[in-house]
C-alpha positions as a Python dict, from the first residue, in 0.01 Angstrom:
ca = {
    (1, 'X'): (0, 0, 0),
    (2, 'X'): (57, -335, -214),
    (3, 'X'): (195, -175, -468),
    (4, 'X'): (550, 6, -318),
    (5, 'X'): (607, -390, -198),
    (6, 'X'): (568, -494, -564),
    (7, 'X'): (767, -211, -676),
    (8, 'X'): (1052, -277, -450),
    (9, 'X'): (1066, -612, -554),
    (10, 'X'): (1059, -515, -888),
    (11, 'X'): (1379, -309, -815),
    (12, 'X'): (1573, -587, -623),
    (13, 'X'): (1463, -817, -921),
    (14, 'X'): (1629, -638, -1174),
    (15, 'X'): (1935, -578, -972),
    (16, 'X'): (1967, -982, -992),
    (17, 'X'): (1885, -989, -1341),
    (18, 'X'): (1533, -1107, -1300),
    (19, 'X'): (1362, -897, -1543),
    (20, 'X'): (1046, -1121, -1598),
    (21, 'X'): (1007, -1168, -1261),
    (22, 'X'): (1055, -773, -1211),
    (23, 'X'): (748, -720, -1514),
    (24, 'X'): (523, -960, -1257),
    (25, 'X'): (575, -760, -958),
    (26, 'X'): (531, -416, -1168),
    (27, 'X'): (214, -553, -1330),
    (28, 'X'): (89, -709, -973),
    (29, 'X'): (160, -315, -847),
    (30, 'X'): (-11, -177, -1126),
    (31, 'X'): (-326, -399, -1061),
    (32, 'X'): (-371, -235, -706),
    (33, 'X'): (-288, 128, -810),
    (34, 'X'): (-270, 181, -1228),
    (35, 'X'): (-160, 525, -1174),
    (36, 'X'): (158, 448, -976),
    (37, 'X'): (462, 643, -1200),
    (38, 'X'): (744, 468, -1070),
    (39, 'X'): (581, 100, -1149),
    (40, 'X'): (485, 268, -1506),
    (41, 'X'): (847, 368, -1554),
    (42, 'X'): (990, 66, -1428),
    (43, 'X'): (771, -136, -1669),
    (44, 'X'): (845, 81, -1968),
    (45, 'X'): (1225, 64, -1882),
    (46, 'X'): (1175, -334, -1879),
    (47, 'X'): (997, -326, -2214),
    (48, 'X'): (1245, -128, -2404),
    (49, 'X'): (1032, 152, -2454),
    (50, 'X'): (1264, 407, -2278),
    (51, 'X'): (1567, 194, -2299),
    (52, 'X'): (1702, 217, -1997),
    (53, 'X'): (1757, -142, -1930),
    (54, 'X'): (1809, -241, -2310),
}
């Protein structure tokens, strides 16, 4: 289950402030398992679709 690694990382990435690095690991999780909702979230939060992060 690749993609709750990627997803974690993803998490700890943003918590540094890493938020390209963050959209890698969400896109690598998203490649193994395109349904995932958190990673979907996560991404959408990143984008500024949701803004969350904005």
């Amino acid at each position: 289950c690749y993609f709750y690694a990627h997803t974690n990382l993803a998490r700890v990435y943003l918590q540094k402030g890493m938020r390209e690095k963050a959209r890698k690991s969400l896109l690598a999780a998203l490649r193994v398992n395109p349904e995932y909702e958190p990673a979907q979230e996560l991404l959408r939060r990143i984008d500024g679709t949701s803004g969350y992060f904005a």
